[in-house]
Backbone as CSV, one residue per row, in Angstrom:
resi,resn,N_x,N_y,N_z,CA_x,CA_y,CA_z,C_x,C_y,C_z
1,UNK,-42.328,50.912,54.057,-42.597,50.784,52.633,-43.418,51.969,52.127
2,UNK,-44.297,52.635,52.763,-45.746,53.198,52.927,-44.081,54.473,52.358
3,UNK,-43.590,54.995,53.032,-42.649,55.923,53.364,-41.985,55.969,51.915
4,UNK,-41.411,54.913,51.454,-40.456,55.016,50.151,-41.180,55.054,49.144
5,UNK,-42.488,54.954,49.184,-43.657,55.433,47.782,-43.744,56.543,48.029
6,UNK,-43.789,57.240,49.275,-44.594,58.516,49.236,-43.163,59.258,48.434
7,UNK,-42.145,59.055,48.920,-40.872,59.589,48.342,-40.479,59.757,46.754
8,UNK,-40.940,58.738,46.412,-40.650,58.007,44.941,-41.873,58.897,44.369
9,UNK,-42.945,58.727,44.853,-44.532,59.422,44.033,-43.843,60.986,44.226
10,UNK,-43.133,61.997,45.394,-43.106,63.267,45.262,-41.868,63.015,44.393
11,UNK,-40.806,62.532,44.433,-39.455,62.300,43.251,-40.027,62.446,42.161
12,UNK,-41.089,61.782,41.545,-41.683,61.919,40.231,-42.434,63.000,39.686
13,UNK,-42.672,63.803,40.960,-43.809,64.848,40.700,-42.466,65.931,40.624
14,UNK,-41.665,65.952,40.995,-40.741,66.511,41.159,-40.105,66.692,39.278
15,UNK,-39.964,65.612,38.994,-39.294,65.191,37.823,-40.344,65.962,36.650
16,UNK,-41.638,65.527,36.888,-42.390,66.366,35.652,-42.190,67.853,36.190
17,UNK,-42.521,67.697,37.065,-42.256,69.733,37.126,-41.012,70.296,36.449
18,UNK,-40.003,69.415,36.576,-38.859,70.190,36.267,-39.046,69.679,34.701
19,UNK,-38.733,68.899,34.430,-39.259,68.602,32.579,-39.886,70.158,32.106
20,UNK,-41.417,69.943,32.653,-42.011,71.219,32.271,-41.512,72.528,32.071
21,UNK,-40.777,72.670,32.869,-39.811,74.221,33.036,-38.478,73.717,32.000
22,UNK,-37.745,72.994,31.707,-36.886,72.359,30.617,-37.531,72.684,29.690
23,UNK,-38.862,72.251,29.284,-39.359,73.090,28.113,-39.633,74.460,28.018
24,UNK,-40.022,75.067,29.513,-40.288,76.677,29.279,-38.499,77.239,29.035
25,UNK,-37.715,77.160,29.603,-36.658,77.008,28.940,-36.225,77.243,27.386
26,UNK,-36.489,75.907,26.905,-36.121,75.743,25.658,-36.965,76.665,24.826
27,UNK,-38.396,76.759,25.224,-39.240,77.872,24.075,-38.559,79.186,24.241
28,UNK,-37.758,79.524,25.529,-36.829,80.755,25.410,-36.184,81.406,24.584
29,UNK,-35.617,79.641,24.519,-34.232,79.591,23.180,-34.109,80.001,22.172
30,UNK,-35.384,79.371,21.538,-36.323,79.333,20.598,-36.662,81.258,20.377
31,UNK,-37.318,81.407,20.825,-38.071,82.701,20.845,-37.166,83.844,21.072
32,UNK,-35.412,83.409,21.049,-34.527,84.514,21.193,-33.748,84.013,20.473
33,UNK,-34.059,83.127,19.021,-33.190,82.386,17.934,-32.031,81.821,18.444
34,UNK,-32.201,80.948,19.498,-30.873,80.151,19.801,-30.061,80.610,21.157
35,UNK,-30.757,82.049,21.285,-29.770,82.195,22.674,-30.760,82.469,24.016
36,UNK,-30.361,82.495,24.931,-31.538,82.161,26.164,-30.987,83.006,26.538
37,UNK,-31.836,83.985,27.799,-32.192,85.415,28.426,-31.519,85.132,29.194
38,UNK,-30.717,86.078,30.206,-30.079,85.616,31.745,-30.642,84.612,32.905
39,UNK,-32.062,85.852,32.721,-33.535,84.637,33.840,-33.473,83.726,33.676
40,UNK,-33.511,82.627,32.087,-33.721,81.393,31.940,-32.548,80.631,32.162
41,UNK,-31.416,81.457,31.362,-30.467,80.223,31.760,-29.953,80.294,33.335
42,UNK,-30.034,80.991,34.148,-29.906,81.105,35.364,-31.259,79.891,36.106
43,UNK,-32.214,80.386,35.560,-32.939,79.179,36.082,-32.744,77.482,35.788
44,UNK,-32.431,77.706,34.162,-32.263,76.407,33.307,-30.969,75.661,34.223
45,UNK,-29.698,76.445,34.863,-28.579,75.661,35.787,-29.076,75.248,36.990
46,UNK,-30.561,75.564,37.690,-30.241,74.905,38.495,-31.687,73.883,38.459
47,UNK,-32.155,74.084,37.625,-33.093,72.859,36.688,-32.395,71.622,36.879
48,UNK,-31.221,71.773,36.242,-30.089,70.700,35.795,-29.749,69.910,36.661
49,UNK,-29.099,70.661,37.919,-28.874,70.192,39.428,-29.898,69.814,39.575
50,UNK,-31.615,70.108,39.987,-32.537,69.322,40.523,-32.345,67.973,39.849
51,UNK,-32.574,68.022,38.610,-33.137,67.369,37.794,-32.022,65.619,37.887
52,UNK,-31.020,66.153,37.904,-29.719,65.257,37.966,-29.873,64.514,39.422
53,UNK,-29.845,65.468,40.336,-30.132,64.608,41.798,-31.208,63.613,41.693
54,UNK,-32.620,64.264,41.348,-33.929,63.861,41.648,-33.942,62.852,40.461
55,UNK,-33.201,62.499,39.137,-32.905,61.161,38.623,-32.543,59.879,39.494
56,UNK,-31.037,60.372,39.985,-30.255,60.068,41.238,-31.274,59.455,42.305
57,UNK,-32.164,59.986,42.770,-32.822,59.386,43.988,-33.877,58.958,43.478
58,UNK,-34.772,58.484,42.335,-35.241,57.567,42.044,-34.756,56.141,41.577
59,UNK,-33.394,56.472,41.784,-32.957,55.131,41.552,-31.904,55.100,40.191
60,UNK,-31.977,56.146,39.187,-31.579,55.808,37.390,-30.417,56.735,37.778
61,UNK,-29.511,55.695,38.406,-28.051,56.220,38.667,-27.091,55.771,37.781
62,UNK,-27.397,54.912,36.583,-27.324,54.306,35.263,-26.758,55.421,34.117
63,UNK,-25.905,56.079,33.788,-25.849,56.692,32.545,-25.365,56.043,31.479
64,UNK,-26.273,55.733,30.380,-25.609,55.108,29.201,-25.739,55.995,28.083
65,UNK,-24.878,56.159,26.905,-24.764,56.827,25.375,-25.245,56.209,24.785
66,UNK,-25.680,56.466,23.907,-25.986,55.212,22.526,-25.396,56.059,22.011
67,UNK,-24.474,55.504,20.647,-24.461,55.851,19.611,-24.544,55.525,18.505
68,UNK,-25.232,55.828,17.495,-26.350,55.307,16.712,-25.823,55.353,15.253
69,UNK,-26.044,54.183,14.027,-25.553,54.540,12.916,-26.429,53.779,12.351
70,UNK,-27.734,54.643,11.022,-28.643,53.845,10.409,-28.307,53.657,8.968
71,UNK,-29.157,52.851,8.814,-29.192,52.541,7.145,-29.813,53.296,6.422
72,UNK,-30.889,54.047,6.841,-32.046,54.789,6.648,-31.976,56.170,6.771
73,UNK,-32.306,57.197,5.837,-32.645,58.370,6.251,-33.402,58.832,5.138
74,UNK,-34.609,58.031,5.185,-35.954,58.702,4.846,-36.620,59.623,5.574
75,UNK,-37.261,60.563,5.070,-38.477,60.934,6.387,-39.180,60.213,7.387
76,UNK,-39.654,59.277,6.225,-40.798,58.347,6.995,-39.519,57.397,8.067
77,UNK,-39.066,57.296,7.552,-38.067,56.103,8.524,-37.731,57.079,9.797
78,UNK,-37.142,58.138,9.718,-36.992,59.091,10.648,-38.249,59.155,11.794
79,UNK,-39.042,59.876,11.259,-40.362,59.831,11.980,-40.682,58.430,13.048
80,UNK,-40.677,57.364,12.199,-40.978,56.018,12.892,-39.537,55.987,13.988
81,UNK,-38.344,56.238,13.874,-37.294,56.253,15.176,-37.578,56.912,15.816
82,UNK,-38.462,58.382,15.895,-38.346,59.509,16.263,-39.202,59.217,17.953
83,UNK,-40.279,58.288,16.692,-41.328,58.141,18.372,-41.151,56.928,18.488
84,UNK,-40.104,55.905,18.057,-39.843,55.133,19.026,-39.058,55.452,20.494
85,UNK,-38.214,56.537,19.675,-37.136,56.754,21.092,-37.820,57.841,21.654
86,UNK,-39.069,58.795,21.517,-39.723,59.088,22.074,-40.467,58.619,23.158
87,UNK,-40.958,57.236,22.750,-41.770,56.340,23.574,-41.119,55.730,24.951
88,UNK,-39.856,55.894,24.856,-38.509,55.183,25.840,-38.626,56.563,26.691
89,UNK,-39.172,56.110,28.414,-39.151,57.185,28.703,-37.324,57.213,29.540
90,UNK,-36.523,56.147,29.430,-35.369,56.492,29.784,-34.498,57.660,29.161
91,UNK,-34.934,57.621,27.848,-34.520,58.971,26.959,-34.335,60.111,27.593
92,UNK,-33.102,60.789,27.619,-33.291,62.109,28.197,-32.733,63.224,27.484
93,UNK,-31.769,62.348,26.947,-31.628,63.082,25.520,-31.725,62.623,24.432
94,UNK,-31.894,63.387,23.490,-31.754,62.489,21.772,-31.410,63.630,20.475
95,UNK,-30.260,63.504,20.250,-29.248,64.435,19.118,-29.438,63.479,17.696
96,UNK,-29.903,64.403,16.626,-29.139,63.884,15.400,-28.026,64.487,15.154
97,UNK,-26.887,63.637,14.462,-25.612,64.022,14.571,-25.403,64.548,13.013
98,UNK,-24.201,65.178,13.200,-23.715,65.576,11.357,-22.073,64.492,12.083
99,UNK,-21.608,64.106,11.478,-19.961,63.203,11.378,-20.382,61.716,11.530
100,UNK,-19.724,60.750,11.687,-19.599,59.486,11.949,-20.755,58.675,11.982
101,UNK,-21.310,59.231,13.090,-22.612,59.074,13.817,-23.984,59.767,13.398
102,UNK,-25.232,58.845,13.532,-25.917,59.629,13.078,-26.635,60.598,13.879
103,UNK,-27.071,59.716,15.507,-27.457,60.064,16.368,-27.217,59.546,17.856
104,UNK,-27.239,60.678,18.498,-26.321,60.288,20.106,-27.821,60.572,21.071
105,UNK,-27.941,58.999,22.158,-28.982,59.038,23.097,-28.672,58.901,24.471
106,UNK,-29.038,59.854,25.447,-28.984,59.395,26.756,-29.682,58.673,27.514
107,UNK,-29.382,57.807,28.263,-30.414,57.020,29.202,-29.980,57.133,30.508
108,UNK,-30.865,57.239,31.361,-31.044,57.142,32.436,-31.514,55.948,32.889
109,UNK,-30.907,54.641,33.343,-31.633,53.888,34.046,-30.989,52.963,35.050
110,UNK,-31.792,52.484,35.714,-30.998,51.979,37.203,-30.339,50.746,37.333
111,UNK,-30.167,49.708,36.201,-28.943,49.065,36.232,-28.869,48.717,34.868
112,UNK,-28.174,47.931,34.781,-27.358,47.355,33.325,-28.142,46.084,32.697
113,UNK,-28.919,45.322,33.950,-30.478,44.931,33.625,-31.375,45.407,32.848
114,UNK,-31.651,46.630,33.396,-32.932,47.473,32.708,-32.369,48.280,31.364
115,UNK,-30.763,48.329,31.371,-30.436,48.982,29.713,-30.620,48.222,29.047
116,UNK,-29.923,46.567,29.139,-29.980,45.605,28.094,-31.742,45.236,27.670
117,UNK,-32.520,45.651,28.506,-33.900,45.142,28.061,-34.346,46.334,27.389
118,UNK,-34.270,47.576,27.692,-34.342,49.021,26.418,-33.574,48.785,24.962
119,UNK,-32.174,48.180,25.081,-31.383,47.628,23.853,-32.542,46.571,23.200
120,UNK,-32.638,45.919,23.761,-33.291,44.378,22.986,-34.483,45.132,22.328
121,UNK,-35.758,45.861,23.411,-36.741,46.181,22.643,-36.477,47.351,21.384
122,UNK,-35.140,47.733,21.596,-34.561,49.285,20.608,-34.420,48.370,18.932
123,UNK,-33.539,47.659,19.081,-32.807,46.421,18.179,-33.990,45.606,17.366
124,UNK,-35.321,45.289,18.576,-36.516,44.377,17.730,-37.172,45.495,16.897
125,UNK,-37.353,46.808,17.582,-38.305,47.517,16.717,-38.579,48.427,15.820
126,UNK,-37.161,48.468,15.626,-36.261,48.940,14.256,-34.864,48.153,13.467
127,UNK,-34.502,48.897,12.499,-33.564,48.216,12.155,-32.469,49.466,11.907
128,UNK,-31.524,48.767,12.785,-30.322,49.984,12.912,-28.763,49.656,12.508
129,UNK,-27.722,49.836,12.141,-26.788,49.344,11.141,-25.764,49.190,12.409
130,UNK,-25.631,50.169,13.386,-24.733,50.173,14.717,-25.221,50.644,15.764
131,UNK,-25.325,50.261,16.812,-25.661,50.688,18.428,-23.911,50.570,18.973
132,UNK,-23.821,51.621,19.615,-22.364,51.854,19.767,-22.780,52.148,21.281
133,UNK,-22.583,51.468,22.519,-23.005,51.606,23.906,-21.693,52.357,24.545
134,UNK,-21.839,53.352,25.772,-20.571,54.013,25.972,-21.443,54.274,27.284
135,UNK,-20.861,53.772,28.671,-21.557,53.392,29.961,-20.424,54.640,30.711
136,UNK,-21.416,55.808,31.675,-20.828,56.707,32.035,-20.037,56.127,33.493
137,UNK,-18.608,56.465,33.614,-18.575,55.790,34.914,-18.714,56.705,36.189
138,UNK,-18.208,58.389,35.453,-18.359,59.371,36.515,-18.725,60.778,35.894
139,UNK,-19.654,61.490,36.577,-19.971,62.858,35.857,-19.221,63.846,36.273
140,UNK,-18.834,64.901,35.847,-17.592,65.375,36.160,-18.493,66.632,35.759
141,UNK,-18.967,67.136,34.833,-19.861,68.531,34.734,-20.884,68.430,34.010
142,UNK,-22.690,67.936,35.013,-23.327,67.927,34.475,-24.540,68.474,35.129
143,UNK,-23.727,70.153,35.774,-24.674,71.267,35.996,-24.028,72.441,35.495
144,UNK,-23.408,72.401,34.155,-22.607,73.807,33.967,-23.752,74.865,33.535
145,UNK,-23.268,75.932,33.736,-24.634,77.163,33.143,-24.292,77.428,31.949
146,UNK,-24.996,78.327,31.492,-24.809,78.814,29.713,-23.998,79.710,30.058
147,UNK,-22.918,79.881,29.084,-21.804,80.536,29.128,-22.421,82.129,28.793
148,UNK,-23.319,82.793,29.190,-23.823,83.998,29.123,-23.043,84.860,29.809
């Protein structure tokens, strides 16, 4: 038991490190108006790979979509979704959309147990017009590099 914490505690330490560098990353992006340097996105592909495994072996072998359609698009209403789905640390991604949809979310989590209880608390603590669920069954490319 002693053994599968110590694993799980370096998996996690693992996970913020790479987060951290996901953001040094992204300030790249940022700081070269949208396009990232060779260094970063060369680093940022194999971020991706860690990051995807080391999900993987904590267990959140779970990929679910949301896709999202509100009633609302105030600021203030915005803001209040913003750090709700902030607060969800299954979040791994979170897009506002332009078409159909307003906004598309990824989750990471380790069964269909632990999504429906992220849904329920998503559903009580806002009010949302559609949750559109789309459950990944296989990843097929989700270490591609930047097409640089």
């Amino acid at each position: 038991m002693i053994l599968i914490e110590k694993f799980y505690a370096s998996s996690r330490r693992k996970v913020r490190f790479l987060n951290v560098n996901f953001r040094t990353v992204s300030a790249c992006r940022k700081m070269h108006v949208g396009d990232v340097c060779r260094s970063c996105a060369i680093k940022a592909s194999s971020l991706v790979r860690e990051f995807n495994s080391a999900g993987k072996r904590l267990g959140l072998g779970l990929t679910v979509f949301l896709l999202i359609r509100t009633r609302q698009h105030s600021e203030s209403w915005l803001e209040k979704f913003r750090r709700i789905m902030l607060d969800i640390p299954n979040v791994i991604d979170f897009h506002r959309l332009a078409g159909d949809y307003d906004y598309q979310v990824k989750l990471a989590v380790p069964d269909i147990k632990e999504f429906d209880r992220i849904y329920r608390d998503l559903i009580a603590r806002i009010d949302l017009r559609t949750v559109t669920s789309c459950i990944s069954m296989e990843d097929y490319c989700d270490d591609r590099e930047y097409p640089i």
